[in-house]
PyMOL commands that place a pseudoatom at each C-alpha (Angstrom):
pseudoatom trace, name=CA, resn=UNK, resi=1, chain=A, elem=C, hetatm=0, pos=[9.164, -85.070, -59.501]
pseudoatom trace, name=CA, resn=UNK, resi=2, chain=A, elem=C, hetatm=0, pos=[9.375, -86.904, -56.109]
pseudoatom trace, name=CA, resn=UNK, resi=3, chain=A, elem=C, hetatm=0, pos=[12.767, -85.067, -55.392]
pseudoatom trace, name=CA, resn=UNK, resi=4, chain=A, elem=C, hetatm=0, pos=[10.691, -81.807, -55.946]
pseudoatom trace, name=CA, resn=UNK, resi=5, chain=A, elem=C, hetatm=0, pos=[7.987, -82.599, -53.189]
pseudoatom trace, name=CA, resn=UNK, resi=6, chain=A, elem=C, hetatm=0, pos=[10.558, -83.435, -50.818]
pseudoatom trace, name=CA, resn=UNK, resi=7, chain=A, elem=C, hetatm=0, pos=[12.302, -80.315, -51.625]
pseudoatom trace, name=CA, resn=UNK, resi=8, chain=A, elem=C, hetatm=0, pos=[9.142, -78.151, -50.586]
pseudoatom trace, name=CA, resn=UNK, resi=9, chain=A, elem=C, hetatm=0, pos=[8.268, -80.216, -47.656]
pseudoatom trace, name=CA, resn=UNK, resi=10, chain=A, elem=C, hetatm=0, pos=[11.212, -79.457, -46.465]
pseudoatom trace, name=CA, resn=UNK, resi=11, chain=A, elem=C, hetatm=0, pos=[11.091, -75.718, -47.204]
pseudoatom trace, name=CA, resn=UNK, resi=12, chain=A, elem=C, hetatm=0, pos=[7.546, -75.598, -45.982]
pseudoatom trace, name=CA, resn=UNK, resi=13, chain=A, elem=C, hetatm=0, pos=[8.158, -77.789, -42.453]
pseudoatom trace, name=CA, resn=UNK, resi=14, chain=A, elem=C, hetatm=0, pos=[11.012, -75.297, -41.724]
pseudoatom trace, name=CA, resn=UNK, resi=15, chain=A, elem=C, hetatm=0, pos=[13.674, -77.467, -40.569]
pseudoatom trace, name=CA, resn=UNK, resi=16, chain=A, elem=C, hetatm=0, pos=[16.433, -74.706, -40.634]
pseudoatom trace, name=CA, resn=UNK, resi=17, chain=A, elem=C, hetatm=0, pos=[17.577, -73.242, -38.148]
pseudoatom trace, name=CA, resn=UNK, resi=18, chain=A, elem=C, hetatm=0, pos=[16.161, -69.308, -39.083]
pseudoatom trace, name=CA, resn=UNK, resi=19, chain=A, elem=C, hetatm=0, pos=[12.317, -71.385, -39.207]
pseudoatom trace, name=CA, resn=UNK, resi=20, chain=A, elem=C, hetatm=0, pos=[11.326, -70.016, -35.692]
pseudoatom trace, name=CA, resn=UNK, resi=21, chain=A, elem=C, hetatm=0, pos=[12.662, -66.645, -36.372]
pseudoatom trace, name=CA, resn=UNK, resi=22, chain=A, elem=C, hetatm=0, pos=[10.104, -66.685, -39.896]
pseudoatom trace, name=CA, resn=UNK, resi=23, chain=A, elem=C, hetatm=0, pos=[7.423, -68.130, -38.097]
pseudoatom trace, name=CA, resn=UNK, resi=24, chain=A, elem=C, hetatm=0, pos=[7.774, -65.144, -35.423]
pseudoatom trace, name=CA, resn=UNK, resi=25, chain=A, elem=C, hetatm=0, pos=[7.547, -62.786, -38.036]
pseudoatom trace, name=CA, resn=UNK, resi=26, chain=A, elem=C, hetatm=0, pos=[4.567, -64.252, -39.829]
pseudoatom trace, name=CA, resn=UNK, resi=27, chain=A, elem=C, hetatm=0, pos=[2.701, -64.432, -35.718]
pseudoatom trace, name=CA, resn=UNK, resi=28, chain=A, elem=C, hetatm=0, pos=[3.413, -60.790, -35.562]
pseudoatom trace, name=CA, resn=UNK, resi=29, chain=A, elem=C, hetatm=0, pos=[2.005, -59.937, -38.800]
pseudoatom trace, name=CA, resn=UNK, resi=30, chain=A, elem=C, hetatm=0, pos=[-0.763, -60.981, -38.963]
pseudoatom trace, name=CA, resn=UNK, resi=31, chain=A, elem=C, hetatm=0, pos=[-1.219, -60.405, -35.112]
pseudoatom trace, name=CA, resn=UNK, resi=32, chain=A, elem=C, hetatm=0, pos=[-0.956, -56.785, -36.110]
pseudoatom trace, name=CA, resn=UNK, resi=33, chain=A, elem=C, hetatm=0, pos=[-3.520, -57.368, -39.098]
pseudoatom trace, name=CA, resn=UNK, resi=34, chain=A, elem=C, hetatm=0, pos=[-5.828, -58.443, -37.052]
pseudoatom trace, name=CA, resn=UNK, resi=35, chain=A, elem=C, hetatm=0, pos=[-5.590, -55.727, -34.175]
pseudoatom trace, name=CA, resn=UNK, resi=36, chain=A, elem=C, hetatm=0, pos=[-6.194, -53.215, -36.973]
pseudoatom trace, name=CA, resn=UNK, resi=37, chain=A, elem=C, hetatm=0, pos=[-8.928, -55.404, -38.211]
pseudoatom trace, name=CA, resn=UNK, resi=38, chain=A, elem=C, hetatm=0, pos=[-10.715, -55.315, -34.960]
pseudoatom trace, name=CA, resn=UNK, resi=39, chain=A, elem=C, hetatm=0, pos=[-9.430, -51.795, -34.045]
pseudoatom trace, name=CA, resn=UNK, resi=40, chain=A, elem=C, hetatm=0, pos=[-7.449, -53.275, -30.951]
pseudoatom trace, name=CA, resn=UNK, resi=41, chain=A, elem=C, hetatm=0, pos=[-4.591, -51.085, -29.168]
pseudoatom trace, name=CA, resn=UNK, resi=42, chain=A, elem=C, hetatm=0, pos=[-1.995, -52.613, -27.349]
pseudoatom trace, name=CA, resn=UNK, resi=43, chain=A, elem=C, hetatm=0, pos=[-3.283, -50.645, -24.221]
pseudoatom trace, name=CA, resn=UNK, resi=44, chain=A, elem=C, hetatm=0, pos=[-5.921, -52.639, -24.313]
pseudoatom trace, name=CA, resn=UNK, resi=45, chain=A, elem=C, hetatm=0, pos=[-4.623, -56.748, -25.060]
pseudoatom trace, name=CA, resn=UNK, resi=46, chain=A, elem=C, hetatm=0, pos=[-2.149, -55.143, -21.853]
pseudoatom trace, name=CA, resn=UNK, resi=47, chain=A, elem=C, hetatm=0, pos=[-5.132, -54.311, -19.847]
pseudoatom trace, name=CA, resn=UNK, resi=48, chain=A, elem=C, hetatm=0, pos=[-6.724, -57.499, -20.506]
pseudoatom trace, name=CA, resn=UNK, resi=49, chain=A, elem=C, hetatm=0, pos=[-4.420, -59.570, -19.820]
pseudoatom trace, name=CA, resn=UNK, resi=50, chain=A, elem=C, hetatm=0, pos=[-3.641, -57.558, -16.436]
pseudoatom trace, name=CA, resn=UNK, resi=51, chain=A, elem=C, hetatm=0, pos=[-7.544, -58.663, -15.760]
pseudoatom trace, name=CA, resn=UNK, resi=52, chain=A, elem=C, hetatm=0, pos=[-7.061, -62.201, -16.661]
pseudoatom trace, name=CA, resn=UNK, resi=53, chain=A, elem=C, hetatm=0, pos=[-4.322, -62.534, -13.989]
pseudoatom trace, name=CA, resn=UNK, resi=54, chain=A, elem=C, hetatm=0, pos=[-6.114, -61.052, -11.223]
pseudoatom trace, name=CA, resn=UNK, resi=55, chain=A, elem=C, hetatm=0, pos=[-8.769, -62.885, -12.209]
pseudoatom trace, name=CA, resn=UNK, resi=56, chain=A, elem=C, hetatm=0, pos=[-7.374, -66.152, -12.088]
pseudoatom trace, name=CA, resn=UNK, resi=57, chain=A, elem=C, hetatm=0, pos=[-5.534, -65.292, -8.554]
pseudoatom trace, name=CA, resn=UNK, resi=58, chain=A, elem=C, hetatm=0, pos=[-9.361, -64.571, -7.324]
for i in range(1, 58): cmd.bond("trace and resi %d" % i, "trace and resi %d" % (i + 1))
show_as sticks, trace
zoom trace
């Protein structure tokens, strides 16, 4: 039993070396879920964050 825990913390803390790939994959998933969710193009998350810096150089 204890062997098993230690098994899934260790699949779930993503110590391999592939981890940051899946974890980029998973980010852009549900990125994309949620620009479809709030009917986002990425026109517009490019246009914002064009505002952002020209706001912040202000």
């Amino acid at each position: 039993m204890e062997k098993d825990i230690k098994k899934n913390k260790k699949f779930f803390t993503y110590n391999n070396k592939e981890g940051g790939f899946l974890k980029l994959i998973i980010f852009l998933v549900i990125a994309l879920f949620l620009m479809k969710y709030f009917k986002i193009n990425a026109s517009d998350i490019i246009n914002w964050i064009k505002d952002l810096f020209i706001s912040i150089l202000n």
